[in-house]
C-alpha positions as CSV (number, residue, x, y, z in Angstrom):
1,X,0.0,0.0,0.0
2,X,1.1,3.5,-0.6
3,X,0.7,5.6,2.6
4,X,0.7,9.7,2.2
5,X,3.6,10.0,4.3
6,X,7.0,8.6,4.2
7,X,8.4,9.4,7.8
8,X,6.5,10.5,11.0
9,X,8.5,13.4,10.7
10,X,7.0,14.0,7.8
11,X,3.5,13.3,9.0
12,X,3.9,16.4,11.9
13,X,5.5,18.9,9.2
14,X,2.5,18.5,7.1
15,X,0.0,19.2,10.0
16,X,2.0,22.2,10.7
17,X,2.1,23.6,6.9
18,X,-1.6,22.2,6.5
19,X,-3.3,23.7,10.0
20,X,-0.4,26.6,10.9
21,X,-3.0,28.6,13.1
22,X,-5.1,25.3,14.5
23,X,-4.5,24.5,18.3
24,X,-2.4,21.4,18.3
25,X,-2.0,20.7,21.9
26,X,-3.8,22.0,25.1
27,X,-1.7,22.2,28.5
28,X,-3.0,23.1,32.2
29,X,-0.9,26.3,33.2
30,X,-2.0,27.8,36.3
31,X,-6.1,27.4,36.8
32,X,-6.5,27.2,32.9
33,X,-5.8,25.4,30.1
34,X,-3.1,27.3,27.0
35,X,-3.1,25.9,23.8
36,X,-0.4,25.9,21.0
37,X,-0.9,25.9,17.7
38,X,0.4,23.2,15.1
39,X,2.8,26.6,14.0
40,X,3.8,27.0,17.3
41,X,4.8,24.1,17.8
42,X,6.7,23.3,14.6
43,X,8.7,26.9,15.6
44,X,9.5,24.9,19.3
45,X,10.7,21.5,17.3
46,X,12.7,23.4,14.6
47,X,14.9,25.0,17.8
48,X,15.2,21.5,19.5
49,X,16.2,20.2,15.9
50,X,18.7,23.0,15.7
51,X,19.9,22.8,19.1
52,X,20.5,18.7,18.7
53,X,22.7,19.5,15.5
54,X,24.7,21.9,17.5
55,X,25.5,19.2,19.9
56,X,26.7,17.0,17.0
57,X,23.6,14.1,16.6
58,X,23.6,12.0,13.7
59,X,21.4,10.7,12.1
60,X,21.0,7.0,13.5
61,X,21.7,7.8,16.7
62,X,20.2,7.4,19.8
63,X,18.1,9.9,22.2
64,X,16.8,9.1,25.5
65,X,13.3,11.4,27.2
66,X,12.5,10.1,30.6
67,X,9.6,12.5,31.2
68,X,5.8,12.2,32.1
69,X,3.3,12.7,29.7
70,X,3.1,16.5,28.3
71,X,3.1,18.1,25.2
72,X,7.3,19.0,25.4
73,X,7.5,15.2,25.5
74,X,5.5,14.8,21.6
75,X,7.6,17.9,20.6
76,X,11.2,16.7,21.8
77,X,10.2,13.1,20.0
78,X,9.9,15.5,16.7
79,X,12.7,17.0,17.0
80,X,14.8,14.3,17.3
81,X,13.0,12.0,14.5
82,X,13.4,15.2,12.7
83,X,17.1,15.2,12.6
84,X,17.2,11.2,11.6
85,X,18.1,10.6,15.4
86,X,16.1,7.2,17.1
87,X,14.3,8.2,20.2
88,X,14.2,6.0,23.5
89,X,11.1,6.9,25.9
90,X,11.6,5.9,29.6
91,X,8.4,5.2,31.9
92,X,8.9,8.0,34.2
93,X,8.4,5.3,37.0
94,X,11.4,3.6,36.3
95,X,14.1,3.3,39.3
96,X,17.4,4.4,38.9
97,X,18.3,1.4,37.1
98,X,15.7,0.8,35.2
99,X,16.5,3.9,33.3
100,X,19.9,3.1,33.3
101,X,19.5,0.2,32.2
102,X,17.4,1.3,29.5
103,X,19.7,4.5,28.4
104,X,23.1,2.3,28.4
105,X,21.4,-1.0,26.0
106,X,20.2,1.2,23.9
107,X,23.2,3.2,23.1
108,X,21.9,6.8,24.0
109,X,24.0,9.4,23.6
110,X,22.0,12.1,24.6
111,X,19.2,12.3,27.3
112,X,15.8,14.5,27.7
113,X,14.8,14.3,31.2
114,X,11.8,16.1,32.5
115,X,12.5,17.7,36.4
116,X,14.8,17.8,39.2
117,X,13.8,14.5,40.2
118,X,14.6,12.7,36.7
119,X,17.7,14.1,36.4
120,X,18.9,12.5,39.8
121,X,18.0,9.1,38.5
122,X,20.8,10.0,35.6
123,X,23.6,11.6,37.8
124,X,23.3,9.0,40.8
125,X,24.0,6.2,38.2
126,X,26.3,8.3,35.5
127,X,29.4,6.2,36.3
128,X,27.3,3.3,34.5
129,X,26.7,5.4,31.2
130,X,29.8,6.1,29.8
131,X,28.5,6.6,26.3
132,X,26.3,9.5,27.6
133,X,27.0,12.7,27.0
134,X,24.7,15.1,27.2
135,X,21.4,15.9,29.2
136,X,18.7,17.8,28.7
137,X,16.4,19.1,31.7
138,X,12.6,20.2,30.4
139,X,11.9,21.4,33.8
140,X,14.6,22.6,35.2
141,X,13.2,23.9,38.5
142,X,16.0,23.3,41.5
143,X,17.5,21.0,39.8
144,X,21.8,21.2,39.5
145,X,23.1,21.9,35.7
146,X,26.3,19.9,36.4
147,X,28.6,20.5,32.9
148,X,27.2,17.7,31.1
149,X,23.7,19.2,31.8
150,X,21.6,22.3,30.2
151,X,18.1,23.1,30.4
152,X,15.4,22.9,27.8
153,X,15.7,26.8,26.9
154,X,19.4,26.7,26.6
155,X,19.2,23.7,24.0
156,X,16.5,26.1,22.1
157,X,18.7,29.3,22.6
158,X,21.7,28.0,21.1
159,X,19.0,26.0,18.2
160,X,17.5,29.7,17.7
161,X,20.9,31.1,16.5
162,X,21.9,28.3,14.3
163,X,18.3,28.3,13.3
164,X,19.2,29.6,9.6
165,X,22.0,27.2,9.0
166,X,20.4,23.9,10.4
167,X,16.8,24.0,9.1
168,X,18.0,23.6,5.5
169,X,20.1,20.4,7.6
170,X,17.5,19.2,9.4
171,X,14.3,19.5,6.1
172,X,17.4,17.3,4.1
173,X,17.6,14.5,6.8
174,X,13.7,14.5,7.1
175,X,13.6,13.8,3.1
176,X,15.8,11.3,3.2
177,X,14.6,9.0,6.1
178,X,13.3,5.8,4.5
179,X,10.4,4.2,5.6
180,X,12.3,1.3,6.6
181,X,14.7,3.7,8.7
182,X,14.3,2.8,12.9
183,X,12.1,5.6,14.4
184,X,11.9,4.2,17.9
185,X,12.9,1.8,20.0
186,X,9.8,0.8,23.0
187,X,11.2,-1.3,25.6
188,X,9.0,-3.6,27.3
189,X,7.2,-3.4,31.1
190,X,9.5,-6.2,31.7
191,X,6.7,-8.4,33.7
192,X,9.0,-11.5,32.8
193,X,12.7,-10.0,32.8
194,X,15.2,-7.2,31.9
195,X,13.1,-5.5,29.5
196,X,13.9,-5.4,25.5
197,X,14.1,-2.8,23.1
198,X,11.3,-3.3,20.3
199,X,12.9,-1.6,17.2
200,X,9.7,0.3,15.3
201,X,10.3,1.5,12.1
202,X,8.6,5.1,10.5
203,X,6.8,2.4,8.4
204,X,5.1,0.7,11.1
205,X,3.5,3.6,12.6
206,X,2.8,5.2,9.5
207,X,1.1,2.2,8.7
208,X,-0.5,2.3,12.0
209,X,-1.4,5.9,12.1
210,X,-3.5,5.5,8.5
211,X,-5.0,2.2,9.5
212,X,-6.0,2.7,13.0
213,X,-7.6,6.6,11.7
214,X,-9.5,4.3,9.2
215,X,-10.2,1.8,12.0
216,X,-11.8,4.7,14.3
217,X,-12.4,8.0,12.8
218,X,-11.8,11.4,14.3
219,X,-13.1,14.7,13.2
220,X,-10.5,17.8,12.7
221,X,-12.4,19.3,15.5
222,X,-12.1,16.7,18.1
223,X,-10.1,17.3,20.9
224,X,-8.3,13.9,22.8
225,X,-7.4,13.7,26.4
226,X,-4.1,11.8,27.1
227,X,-2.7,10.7,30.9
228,X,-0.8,7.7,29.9
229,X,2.8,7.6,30.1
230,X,4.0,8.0,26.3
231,X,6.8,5.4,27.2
232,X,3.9,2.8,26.3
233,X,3.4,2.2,22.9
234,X,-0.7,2.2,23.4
235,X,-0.3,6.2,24.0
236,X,2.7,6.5,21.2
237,X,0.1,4.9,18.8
238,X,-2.3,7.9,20.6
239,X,0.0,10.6,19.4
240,X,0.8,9.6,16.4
241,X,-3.0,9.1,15.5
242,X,-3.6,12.4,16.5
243,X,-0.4,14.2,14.3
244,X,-1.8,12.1,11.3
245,X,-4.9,13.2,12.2
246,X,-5.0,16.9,12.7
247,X,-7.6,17.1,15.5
248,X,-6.0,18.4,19.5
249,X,-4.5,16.4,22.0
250,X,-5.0,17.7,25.5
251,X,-2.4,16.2,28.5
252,X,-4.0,15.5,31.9
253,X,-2.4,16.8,34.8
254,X,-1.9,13.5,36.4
255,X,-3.7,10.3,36.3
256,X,-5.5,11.4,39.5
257,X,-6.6,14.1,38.1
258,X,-8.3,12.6,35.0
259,X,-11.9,13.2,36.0
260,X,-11.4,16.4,36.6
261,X,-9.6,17.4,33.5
262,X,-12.2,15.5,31.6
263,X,-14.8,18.1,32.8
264,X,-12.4,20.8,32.0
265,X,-11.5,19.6,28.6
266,X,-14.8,17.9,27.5
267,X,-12.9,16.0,25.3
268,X,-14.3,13.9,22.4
269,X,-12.7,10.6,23.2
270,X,-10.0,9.4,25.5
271,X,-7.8,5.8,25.4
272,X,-7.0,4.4,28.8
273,X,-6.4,0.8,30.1
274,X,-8.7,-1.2,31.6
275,X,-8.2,-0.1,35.2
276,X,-9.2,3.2,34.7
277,X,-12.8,1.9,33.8
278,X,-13.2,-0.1,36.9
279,X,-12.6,2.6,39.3
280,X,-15.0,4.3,37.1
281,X,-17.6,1.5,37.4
282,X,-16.8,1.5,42.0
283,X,-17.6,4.9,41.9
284,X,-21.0,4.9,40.0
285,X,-22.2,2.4,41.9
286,X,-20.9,3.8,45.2
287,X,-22.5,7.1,44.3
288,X,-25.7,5.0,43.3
289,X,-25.7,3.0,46.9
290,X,-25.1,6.1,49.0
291,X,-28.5,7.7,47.4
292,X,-32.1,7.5,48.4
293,X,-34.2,4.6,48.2
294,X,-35.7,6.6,45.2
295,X,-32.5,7.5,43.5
296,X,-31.8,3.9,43.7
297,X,-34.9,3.2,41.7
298,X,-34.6,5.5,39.2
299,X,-31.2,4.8,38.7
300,X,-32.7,0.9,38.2
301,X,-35.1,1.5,36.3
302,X,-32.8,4.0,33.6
303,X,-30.4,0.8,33.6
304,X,-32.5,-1.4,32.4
305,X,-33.9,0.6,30.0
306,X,-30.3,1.4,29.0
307,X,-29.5,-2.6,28.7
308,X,-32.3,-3.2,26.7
309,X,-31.5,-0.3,24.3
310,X,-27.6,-1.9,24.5
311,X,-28.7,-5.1,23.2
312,X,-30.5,-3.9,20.4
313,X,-27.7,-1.9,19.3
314,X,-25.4,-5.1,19.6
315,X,-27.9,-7.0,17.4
316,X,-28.6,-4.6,14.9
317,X,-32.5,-3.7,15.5
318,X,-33.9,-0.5,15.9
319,X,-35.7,-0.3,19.5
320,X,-39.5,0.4,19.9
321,X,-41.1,3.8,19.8
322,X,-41.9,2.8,23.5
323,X,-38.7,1.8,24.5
324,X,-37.2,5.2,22.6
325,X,-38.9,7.5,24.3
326,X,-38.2,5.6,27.9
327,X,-34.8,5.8,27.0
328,X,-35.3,9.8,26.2
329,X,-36.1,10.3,29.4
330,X,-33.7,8.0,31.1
331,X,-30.9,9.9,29.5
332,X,-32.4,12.8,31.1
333,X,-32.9,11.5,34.2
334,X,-29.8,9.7,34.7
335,X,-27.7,8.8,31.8
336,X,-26.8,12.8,31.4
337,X,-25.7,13.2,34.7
338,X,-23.0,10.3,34.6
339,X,-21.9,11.5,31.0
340,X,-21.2,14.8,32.8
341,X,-18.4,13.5,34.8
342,X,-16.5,12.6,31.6
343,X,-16.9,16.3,30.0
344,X,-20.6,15.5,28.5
345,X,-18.9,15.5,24.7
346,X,-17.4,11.6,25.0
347,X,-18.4,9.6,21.8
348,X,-16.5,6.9,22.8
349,X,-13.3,5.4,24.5
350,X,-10.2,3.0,23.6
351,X,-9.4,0.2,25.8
352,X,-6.1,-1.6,25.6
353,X,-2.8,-2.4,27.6
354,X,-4.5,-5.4,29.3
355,X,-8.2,-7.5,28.7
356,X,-11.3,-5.4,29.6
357,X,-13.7,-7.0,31.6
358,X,-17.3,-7.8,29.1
359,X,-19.0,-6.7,32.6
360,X,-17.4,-3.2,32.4
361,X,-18.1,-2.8,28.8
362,X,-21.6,-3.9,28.6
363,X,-22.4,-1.6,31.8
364,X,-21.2,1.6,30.0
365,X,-22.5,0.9,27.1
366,X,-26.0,0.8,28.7
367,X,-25.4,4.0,30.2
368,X,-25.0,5.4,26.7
369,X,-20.8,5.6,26.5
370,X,-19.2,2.8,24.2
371,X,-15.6,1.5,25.2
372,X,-13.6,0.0,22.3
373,X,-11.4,-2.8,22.9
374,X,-8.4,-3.2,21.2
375,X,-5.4,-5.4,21.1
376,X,-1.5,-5.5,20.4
377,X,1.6,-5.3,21.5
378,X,4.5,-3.5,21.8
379,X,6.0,-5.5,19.2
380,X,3.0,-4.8,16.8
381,X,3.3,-0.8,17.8
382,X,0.5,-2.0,18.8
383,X,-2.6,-2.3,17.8
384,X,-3.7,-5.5,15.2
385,X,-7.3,-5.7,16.0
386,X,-9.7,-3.0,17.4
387,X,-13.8,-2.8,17.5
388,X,-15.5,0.0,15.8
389,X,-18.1,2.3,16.6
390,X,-20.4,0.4,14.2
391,X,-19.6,-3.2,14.6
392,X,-18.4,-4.3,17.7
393,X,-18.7,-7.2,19.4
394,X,-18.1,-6.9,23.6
395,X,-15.8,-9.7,25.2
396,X,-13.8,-9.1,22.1
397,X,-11.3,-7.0,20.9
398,X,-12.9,-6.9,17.7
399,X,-11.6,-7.6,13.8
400,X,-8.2,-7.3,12.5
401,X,-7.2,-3.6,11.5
402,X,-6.5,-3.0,7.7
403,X,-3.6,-4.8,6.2
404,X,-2.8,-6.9,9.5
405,X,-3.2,-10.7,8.9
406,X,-3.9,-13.1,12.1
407,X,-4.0,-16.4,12.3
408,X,-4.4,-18.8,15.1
409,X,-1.7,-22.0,15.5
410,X,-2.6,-25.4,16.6
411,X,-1.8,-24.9,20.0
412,X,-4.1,-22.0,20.4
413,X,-1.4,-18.7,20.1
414,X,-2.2,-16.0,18.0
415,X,0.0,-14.9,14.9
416,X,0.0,-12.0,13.2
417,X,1.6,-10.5,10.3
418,X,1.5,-6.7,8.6
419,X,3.1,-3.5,7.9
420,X,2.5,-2.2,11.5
421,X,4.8,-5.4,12.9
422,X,8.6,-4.7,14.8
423,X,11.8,-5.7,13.2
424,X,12.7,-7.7,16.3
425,X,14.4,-6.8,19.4
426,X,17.5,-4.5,19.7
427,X,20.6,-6.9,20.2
428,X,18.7,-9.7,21.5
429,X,18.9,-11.8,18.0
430,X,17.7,-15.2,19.6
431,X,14.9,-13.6,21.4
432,X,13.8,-11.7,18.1
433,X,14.5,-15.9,16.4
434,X,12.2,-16.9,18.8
435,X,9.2,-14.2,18.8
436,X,9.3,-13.9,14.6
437,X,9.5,-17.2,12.7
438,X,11.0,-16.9,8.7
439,X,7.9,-16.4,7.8
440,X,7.6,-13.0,9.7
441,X,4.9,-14.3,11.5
442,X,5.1,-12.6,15.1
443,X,4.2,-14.8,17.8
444,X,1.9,-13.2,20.2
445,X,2.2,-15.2,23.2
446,X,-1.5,-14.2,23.6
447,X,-3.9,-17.6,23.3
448,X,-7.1,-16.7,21.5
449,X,-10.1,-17.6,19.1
450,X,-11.5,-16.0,16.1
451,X,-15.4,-16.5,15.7
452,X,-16.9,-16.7,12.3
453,X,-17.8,-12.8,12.2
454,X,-13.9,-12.2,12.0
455,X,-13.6,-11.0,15.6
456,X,-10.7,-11.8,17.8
457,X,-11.3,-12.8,21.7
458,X,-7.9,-13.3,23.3
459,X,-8.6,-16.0,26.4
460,X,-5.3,-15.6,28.0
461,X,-1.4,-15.0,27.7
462,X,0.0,-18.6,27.0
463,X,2.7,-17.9,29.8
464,X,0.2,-17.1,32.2
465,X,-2.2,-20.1,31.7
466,X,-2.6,-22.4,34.6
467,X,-2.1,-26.4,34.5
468,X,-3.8,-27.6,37.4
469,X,-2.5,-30.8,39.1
470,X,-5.9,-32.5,37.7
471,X,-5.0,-31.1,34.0
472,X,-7.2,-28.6,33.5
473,X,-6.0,-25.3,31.7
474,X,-7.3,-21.9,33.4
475,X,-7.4,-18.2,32.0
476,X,-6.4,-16.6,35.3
477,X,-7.4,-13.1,33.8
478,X,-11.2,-14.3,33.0
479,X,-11.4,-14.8,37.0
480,X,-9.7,-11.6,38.4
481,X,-11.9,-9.8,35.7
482,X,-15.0,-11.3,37.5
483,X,-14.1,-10.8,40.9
484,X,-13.1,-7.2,39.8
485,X,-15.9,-6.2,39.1
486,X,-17.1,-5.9,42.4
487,X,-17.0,-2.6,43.7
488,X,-14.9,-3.7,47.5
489,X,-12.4,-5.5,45.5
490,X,-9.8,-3.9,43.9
491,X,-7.0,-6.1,42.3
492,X,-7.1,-10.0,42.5
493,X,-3.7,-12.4,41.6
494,X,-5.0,-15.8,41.3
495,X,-2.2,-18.7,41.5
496,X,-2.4,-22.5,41.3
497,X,0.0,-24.1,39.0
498,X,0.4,-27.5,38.7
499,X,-1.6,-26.9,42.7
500,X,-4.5,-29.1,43.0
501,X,-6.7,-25.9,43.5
502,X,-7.1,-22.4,42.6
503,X,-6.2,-19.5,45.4
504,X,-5.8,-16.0,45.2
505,X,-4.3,-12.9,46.9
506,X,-7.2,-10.1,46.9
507,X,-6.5,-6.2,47.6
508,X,-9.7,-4.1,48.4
509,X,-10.7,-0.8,47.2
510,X,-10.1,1.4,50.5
511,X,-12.8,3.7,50.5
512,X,-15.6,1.4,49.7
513,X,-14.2,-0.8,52.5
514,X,-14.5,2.1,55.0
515,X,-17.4,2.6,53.7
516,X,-18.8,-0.4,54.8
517,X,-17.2,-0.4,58.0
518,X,-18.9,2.6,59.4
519,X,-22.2,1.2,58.3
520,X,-21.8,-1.8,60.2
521,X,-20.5,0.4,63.5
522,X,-16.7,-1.1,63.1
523,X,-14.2,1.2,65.1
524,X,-13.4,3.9,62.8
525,X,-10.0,4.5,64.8
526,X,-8.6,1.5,62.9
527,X,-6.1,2.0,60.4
528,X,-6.9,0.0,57.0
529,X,-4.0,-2.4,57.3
530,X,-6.1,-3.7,60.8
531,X,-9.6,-3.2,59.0
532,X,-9.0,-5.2,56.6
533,X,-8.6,-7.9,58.9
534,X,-11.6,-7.4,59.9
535,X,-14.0,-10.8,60.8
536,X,-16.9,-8.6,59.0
537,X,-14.7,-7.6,55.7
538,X,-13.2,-11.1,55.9
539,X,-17.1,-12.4,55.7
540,X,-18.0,-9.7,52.6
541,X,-15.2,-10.8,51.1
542,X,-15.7,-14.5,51.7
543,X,-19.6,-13.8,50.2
544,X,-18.0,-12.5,47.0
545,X,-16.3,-15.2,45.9
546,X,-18.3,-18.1,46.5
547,X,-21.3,-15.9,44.3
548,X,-18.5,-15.4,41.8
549,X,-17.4,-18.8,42.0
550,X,-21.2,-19.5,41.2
551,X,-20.3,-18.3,37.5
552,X,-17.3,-20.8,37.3
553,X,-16.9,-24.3,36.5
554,X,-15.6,-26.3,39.4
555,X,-12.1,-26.0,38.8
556,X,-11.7,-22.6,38.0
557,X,-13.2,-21.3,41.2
558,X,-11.6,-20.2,44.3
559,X,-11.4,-22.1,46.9
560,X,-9.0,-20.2,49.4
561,X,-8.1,-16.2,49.2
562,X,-6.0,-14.2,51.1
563,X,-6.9,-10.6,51.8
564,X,-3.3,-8.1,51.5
565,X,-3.4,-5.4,54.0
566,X,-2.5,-2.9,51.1
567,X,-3.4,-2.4,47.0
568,X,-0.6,-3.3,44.7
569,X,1.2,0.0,43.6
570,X,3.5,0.8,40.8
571,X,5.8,2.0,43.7
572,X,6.1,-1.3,45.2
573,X,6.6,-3.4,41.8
574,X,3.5,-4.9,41.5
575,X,2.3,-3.4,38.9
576,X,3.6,-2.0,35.5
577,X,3.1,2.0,34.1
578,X,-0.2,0.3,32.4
579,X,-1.5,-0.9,36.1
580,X,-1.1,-4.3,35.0
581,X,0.3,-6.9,38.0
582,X,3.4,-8.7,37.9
583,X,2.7,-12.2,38.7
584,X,6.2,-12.8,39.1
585,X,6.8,-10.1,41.4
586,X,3.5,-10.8,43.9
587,X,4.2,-14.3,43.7
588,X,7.4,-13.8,45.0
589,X,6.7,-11.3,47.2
590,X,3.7,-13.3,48.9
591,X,5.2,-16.9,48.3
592,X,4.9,-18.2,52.2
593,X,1.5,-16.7,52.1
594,X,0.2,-18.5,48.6
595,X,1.6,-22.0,50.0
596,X,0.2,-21.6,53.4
597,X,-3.0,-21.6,51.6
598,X,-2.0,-25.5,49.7
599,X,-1.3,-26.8,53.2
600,X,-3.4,-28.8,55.3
């Protein structure tokens, strides 16, 4: 296929000669929200671009940002991509390290780093980075500019004054980048060891830029709000959607912060991982519980009409005059008031990172706000399969995007093939022989089905599956999604291996728990860790599973679950920048406590 543009480079400079005086991006400063303009920011990029020349980057080489999420991030990845360099995004998360780690495989000679606090991680482990020569701070607030250090608007000072020399430099390196070139390289969450660099070409997210705007559609006008680290490739895939498509990306504050900015924003659409939703889902119902006996029933009675309305949607079929106008006034009534909390303006949202429960999909969808569930990988940068606003199908993650080809092999993984796939890992040739076979098939890992409409439902990640000791295989994630979706749990781990029963460690959401403790008159002096010890939460909890366990064939249930005095936490390792857990890491962590559970 011929795509429009040859580079991603090449994709932002058209947007910016297309759409000079059209808000690009839209920042909080202060108590509002700024915008620039796709000309403003192409002026920013051509100083970075100018500045990185002056420092001597080549093209091939390798550049480093270790920032959160904001719109200096998307311009820095321009510039450098700009001037035929390779950028190489950090999670923001990372320790120490992990960024060091990350910086020294990859070869980077120069770093972005976004505060004070980033730039310790770099000069507390500089000894280990030899090859590193210069860093950049965005943010430069009390932080130290040692001699191998400069700010953000001393790289842009010393672009502006070259500015007439180097922009003939950098347009001449951003013609001759081939599509085939190395744009990126997205190292992994690491959930099963050091991670590896994925090496994405401009092709594949050119490729994926036209084919996912094909897949989902978004209007110049539409504005996108974006929280999740851009070291992921779900929200790379995000900004590059939105540069190919024209339309304004908006950068949350912080991830706790979302709802808020989502009423600030109103944005059209938003992608977020599945845990975002579930909170989402505790705190309707919690605000639904805590209302009158009337509230209760209205809510009730909108919901249904809602699910009724959902299911004729699904199926194609128009619903009765009756139930129309019922639902008219359930929007109204309810429905309107909920949509408020997200901006009011949401036509729909993205799912991906990790499987989204059906429960949580079907339950906004009655309320009138449709989540689309896609799928990929880092190595497929990412997305192969997504649904669409007009033919979805929930519990999967809906068709193949153009030009990907899946198949499923006899032992139930899913390959794919297509423009949008990785080269392979970065140095790591027998792990790249391993993941791509000569027929650049990529091996998923993922273990799935595809129905007879074309749809793909992924059952499980074929390292993750469990073998009990009577044989039976279990898709661990299908469980934790149920018992999920109960507004006092908040993250389940469930275990059993070769173990001649399924267990599983269960962390609760805090404030519904205290919730429920003052309602039943327990000590409100008690600190969680001790609450959640509780003989009364232990009951709840105990009443949750076995009515879960009620939806489960024999073997999968649970039979014995530990409750974990606190949540699982990026801080503490459980859980990766895309709030998945790290089985390795809580087993590990909680191994006497998973085999007291198998003894006698």
């Amino acid at each position: 296929m011929n795509y429009e543009f040859g580079s991603i480079p090449g994709m932002f400079w058209k947007q910016v000669e297309k759409s000079p005086k059209k808000p690009a991006f839209k920042y909080k400063k202060g108590d509002g929200w700024t915008d620039v303009t796709w000309e403003e920011a192409g002026k920013i990029v051509k100083e970075m671009a100018s500045g990185l020349l002056e420092l001597g980057l080549k093209p091939g080489e390798k550049v480093a940002i270790l920032s959160a999420t904001r719109y200096e991030w998307i311009l820095v990845d321009m510039a450098i991509l700009s001037c035929g360099g390779v950028s190489i995004p950090i999670y923001p998360s990372n320790t120490p390290e992990q960024a060091a780690y990350v910086i020294q495989d990859s070869e980077s000679r120069f770093a972005f780093v976004e505060n004070k606090d980033q730039l310790e991680k770099i000069v507390s482990t500089k000894n280990q980075l030899p090859d590193l020569e210069k860093v950049i701070v965005i943010v430069p607030n009390g932080a130290t500019l040692l001699n191998w250090v400069i700010t953000l608007r001393q790289l842009q000072e010393k672009g502006a004054a070259q500015i007439s020399k180097n922009s003939s430099e950098m347009h001449a390196r951003t013609q001759s980048i081939d599509p085939q070139q190395e744009a990126t390289y997205v190292y992994t969450s690491g959930t099963t060891g050091p991670p590896k660099g994925v090496v994405q070409t401009h092709l594949n997210h050119i490729a994926m830029a036209t084919n996912l705007s094909k897949s989902v559609p978004i209007h110049k006008e539409d504005i996108q709000l974006i929280f999740l680290p851009l070291a992921h490739s779900f929200a790379r895939a995000l900004e590059f959607h939105h540069i190919y498509g024209g339309y304004q990306l908006a950068f949350a504050e912080s991830i706790e912060k979302v709802v808020q900015n989502l009423q600030e924003v109103r944005p059209h659409m938003m992608g977020s991982v599945p845990r975002i939703f579930e909170k989402a889902h505790t705190a309707i119902l919690s605000k639904i519980s805590a209302g009158s006996p009337l509230k209760k029933a209205i809510f009730n009675w909108a919901y249904a009409v809602g699910k009724e309305v959902s299911e004729c949607r699904q199926n194609k079929k128009v619903p009765s005059i009756l139930t129309q106008i019922k639902h008219i006034l359930a929007h109204k009534l309810v429905f309107s008031k909920i949509h408020q909390t997200f901006g009011g303006r949401i036509r729909f949202f993205i799912s991906g990172g990790a499987p989204l429960s059906k429960e949580i999909a079907l339950f906004f969808h009655a309320l009138g706000m449709q989540i689309l569930e896609g799928y990929g990988l880092t190595e497929t940068c990412p997305a192969t399969h997504v649904n669409r606003l007009d033919n979805y199908k929930f519990g999967t993650v809906g068709p193949a995007i153009p030009e990907v080809e899946v198949k499923i092999a006899s032992d139930g993984e899913i390959l794919v093939k297509g423009p949008n796939i990785a080269k392979g890992y970065f140095k790591k040739l027998e792990a790249t022989r391993e993941a791509w076979d000569p027929d650049g098939w990529f091996h998923t890992g993922d273990i799935g089905e595809i129905d007879k409409d074309g749809f793909l439902k992924i059952t499980d990640r074929k390292k993750d599956l469990i073998v009990t000791a009577g044989g039976k295989n279990v898709a661990p994630q299908n469980i934790e999604n149920l018992l999920k979706t109960d507004p006092y749990i908040s993250q389940v781990m469930v275990y059993g291996d070769r173990k001649p029963y399924l267990t599983a460690l269960i962390t609760l959401d805090e404030a519904q728990v205290k919730k429920f403790a003052h309602d039943k008159g327990i000590q409100n002096g008690k600190d969680f860790e001790e609450l959640a010890k509780h003989p009364e939460v232990l009951r709840l909890v105990e009443g949750i599973v076995q009515n879960k366990n009620k939806e489960l064939a024999s073997y999968e249930s649970i039979k014995k679950f530990k409750i974990l005095p606190a949540d699982f936490t990026q801080e503490t390792g459980e859980l990766t920048p895309t709030l998945k857990v790290k089985r390795k890491v809580v087993s590990e962590k909680y191994k006497d406590l998973i085999e007291r559970m198998y003894q006698a």
